[in-house]
C-alpha positions as CSV (number, residue, x, y, z in Angstrom):
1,X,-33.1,-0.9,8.2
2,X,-30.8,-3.5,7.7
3,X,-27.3,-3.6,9.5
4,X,-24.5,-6.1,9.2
5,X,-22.1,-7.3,12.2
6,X,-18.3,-6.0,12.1
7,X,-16.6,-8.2,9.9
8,X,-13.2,-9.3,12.0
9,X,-10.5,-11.6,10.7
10,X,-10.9,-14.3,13.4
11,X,-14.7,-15.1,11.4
12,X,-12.7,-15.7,8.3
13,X,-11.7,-18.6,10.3
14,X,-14.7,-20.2,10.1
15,X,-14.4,-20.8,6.8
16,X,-11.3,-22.3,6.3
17,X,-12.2,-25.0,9.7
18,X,-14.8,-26.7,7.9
19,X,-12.6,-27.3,4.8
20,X,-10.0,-28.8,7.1
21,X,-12.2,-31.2,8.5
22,X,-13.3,-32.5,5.7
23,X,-9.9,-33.0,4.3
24,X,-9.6,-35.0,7.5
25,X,-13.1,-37.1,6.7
26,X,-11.7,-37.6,3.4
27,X,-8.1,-39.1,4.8
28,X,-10.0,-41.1,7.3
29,X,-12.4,-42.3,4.6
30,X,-8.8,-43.6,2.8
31,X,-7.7,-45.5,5.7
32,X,-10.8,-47.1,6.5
33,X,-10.6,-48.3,2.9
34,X,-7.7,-49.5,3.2
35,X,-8.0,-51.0,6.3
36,X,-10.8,-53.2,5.4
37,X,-9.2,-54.6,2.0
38,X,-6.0,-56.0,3.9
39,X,-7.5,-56.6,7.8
40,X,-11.3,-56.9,7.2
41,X,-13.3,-56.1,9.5
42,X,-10.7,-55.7,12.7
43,X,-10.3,-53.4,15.6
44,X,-8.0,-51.1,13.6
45,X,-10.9,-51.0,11.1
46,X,-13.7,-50.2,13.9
47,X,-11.3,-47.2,15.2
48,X,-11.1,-45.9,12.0
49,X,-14.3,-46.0,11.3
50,X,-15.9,-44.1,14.5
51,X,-13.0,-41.6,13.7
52,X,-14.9,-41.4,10.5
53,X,-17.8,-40.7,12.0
54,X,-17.0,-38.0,14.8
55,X,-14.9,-36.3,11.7
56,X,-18.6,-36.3,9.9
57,X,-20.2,-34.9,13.1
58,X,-17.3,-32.7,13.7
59,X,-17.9,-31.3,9.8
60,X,-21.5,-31.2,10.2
61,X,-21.0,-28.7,13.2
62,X,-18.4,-26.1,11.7
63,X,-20.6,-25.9,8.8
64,X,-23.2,-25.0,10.8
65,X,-21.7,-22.3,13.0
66,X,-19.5,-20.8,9.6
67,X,-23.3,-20.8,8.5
68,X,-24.3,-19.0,11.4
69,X,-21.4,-16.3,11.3
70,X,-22.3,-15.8,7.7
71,X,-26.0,-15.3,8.1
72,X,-25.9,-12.5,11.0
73,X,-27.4,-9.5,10.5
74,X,-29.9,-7.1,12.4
75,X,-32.9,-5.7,11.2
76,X,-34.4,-2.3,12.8
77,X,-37.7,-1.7,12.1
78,X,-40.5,0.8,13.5
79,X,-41.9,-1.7,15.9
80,X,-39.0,-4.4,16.6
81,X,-35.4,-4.9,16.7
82,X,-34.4,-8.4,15.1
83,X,-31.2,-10.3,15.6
84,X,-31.0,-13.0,13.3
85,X,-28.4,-15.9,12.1
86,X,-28.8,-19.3,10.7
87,X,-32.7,-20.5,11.5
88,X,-32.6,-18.3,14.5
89,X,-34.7,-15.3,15.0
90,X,-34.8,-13.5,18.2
91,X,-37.6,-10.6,18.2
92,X,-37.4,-7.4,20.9
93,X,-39.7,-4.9,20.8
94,X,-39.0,-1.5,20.9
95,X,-41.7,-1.0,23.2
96,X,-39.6,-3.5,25.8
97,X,-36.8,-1.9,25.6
98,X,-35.4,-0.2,28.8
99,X,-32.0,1.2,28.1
100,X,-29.3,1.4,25.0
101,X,-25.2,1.2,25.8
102,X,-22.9,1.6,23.7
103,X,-20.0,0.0,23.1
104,X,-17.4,0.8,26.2
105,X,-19.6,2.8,28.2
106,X,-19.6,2.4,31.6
107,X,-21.8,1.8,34.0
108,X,-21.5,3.0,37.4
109,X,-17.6,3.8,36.3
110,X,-17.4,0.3,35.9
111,X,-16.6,-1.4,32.5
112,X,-19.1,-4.1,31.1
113,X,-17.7,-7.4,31.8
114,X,-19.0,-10.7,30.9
115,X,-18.6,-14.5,31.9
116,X,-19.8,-16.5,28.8
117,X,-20.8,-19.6,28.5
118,X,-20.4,-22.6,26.4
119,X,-19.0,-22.2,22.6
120,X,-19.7,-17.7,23.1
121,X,-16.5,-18.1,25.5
122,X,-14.3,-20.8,22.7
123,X,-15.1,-20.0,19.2
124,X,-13.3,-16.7,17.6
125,X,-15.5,-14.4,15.5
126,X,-18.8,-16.2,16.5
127,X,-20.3,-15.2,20.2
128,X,-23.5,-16.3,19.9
129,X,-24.7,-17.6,23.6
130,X,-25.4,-16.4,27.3
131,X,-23.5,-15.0,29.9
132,X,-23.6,-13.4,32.8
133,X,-22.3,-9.9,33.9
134,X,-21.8,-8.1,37.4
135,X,-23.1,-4.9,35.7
136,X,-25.8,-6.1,33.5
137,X,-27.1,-9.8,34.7
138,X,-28.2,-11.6,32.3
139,X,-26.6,-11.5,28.8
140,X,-27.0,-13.2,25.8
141,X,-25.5,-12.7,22.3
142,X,-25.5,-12.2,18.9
143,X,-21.8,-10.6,17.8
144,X,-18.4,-11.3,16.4
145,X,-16.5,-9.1,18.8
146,X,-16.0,-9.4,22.6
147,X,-18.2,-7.6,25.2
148,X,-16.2,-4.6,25.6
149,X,-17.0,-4.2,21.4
150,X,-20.6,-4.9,21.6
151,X,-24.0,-2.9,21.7
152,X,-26.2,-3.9,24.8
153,X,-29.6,-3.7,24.4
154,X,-31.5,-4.3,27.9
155,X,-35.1,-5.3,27.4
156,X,-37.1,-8.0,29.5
157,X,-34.8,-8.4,31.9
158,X,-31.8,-9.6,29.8
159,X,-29.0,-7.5,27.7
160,X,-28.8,-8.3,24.3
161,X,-25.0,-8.1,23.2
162,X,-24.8,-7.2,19.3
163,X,-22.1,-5.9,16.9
164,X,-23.2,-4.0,14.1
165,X,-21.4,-2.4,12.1
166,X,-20.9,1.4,12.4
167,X,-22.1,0.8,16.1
168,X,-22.3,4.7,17.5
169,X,-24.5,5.0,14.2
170,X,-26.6,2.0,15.2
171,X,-26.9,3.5,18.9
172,X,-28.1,7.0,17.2
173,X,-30.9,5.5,15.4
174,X,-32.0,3.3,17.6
175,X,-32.4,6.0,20.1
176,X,-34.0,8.2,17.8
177,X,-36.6,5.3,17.5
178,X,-37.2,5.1,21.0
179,X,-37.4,8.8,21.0
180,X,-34.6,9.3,23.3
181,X,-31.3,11.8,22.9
182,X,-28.9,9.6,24.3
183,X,-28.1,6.2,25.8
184,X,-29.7,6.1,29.3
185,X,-28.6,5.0,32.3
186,X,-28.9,1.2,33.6
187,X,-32.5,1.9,34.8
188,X,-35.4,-0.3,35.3
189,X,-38.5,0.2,33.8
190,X,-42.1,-1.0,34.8
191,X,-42.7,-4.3,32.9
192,X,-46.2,-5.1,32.5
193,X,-47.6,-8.5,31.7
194,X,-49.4,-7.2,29.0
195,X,-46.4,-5.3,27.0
196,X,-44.8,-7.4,24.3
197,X,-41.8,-8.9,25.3
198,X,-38.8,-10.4,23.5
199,X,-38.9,-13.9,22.0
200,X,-36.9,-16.1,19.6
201,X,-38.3,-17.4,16.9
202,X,-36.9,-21.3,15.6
203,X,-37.0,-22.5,12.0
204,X,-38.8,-25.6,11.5
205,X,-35.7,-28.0,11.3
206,X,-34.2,-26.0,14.1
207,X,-37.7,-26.9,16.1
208,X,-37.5,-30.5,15.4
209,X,-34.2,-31.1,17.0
210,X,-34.5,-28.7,19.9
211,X,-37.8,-30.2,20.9
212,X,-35.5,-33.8,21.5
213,X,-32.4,-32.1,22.6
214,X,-34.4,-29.9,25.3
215,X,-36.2,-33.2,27.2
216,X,-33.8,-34.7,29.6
217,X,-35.8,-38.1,29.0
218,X,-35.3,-38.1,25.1
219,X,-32.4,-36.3,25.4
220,X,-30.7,-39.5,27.7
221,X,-32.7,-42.1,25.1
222,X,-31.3,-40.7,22.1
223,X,-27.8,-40.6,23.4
224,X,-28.1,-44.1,24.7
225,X,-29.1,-45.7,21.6
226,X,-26.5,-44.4,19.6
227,X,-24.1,-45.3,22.7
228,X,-25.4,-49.1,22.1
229,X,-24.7,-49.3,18.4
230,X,-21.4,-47.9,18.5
231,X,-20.4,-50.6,20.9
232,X,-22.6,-53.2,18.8
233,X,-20.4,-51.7,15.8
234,X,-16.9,-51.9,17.7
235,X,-17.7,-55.6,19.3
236,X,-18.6,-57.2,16.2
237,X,-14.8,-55.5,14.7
238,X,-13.1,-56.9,17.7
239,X,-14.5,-60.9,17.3
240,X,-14.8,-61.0,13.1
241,X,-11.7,-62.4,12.4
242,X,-12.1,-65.1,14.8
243,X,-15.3,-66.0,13.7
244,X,-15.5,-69.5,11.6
245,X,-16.8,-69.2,7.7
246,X,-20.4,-71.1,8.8
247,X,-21.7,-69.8,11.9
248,X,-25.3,-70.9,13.0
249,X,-27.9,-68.2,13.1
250,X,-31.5,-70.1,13.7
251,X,-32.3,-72.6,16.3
252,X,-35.7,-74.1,16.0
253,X,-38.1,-75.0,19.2
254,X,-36.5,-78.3,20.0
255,X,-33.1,-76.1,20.0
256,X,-31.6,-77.4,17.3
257,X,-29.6,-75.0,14.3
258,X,-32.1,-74.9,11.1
259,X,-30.2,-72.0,9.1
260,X,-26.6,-71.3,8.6
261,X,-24.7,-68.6,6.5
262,X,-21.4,-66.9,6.5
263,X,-20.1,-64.3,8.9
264,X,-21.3,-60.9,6.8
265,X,-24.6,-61.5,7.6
266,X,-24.0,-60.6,11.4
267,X,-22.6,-57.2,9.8
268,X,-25.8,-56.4,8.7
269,X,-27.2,-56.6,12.1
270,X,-25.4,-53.6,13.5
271,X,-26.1,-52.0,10.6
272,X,-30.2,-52.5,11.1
273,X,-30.3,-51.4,14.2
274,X,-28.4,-48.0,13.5
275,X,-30.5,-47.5,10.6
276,X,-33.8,-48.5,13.1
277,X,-31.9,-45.9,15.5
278,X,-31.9,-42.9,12.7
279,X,-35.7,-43.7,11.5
280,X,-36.8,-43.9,14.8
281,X,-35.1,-40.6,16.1
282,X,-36.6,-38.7,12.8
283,X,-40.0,-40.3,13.7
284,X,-39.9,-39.3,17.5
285,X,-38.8,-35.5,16.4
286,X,-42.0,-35.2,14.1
287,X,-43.6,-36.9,16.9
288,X,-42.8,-34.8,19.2
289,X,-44.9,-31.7,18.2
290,X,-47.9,-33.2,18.8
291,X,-47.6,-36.3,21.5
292,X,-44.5,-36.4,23.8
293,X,-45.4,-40.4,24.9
294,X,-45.1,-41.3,21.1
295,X,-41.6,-39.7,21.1
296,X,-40.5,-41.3,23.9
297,X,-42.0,-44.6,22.8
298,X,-39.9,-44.6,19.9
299,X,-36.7,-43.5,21.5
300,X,-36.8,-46.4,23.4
301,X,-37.5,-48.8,21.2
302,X,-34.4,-47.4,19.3
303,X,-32.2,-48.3,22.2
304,X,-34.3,-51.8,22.8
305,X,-34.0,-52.4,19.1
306,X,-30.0,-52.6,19.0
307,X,-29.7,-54.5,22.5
308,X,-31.8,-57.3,21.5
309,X,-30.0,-57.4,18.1
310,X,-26.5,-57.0,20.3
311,X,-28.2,-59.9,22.5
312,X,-28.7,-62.4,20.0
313,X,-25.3,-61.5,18.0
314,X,-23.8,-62.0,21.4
315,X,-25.3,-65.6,21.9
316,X,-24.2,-66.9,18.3
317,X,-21.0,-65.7,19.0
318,X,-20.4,-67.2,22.4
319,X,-21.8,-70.8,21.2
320,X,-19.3,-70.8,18.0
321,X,-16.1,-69.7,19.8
């Protein structure tokens, strides 16, 4: 059986953000254009170009969570109870489960309370993430109403907050599967090794970026080489206009300049290296199912990469200024 969450106004919101920010893109996307036909390539042209880019990140991420919001549902079978949204999957056996509460009851005379965490406590409409609760412990959910709104579902040690819709309704035939009359008490119940317990299940896109974003190693890489590149990209704005119209880019052995060219070719070397950043990223995610050492080879070399590149830009610039 297939329930939807309770649809509240605040969701609707998570429509209209993304179309906002990418009105912004679009305005930023104007004044960089604008910026590079009567500056070139200045400082007011680097600005407005990383503002470009952490609008495009920015866009990427609302359309992700509106996805999200718009993809919840739950799905009660015989066997399992299935909270899903987006790529996300997270599977709890009936069998696991050790007590049902409804939404505002008590326990101990003591209203649920809970202290989320991370974008569950900022975004409206959306509380997807963990939290912890005096009453409950650990808590993490999959709703678009607050705590005191939500169906908690305690099974391997953590209380899954949900919001379907009709919730009483959702309590009575969930009990009814579990073959009790109403919701219990806050109980605990022998927990066998053996007994299934819940899980979440990734998609495979989902997989590739968690497996980076979950090593501290590749997570710190990652981050660093796109660190480097946007400071290769903002020094190379800062110094272009002062650059002469022939620079020297090749010294031979004996030290002495055999090729010259205009000033857009450095352009291209910030460019190269982000590019070498992005290929090897997607190379170290798909490397990182099977051989972490491969992943982590290749994250480096994407922040080595752009600081030799930054290196030898440096060292042309400092010898023609």
């Amino acid at each position: 059986m297939l329930w939807r969450p309770i649809t509240t106004p605040t969701r609707f919101l998570l429509l209209i953000l993304p179309l906002l920010s990418i009105g912004v893109a679009v305005w930023l996307w104007l004044r960089l254009a604008d910026s590079v036909a009567t500056e070139g390539y200045g400082s007011f042209t680097f600005l407005y170009g990383l503002a470009l880019t952490l609008s495009l990140v920015l866009v990427g991420l609302l359309v992700y969570v509106a996805w999200c919001a718009f993809s919840m549902q739950y799905r009660l079978d015989k066997d399992n109870l299935t909270l899903k949204y987006a790529g996300v999957r997270t599977v709890i056996p009936l069998s696991s489960v050790g007590a049902v509460y409804a939404p505002g009851q008590k326990i101990d005379d003591v209203p649920v309370k809970v202290r989320w965490r991370g974008m569950a406590a900022i975004v409206p409409g959306f509380l997807v993430g963990s939290g912890k609760s005096d009453q409950l412990g650990r808590v993490a959910a999959v709703a678009t109403v607050p705590a005191d709104n939500q169906v908690f579902v305690v099974a391997g040690g953590t209380a899954f907050g949900i919001s379907p819709q009709r919730p009483l309704a959702f309590v009575d035939e969930l009990n009814t599967r579990l073959g009790l009359e109403q919701p219990q008490a806050h109980t605990t119940i022998p927990d066998p090794e053996s007994a299934p317990r819940p899980h979440t299940v990734l998609g495979r896109w989902l997989t590739l970026g968690a497996g980076l974003w979950t090593d501290r190693l590749a997570r710190g890489l990652l981050l660093g080489g796109l660190v480097v590149c946007t400071l290769f990209f903002g020094y190379m704005s800062l110094v272009y206009n002062g650059l002469p119209n022939i620079l020297p880019l090749h010294w031979n052995s004996q030290g002495l300049i055999d090729r010259v060219g205009d000033p857009q070719e450095l352009l291209r070397l910030p460019v190269i290296a982000l590019g070498i950043w992005l290929l090897n990223t997607i190379l170290a995610a798909f490397a990182r199912r099977y051989e972490r050492a491969a992943t982590i080879f290749l994250l480096a070399g994407a922040v080595a990469v752009p600081l030799v590149f930054a290196a030898a830009t440096l060292s042309i610039v400092l010898v023609t200024t």
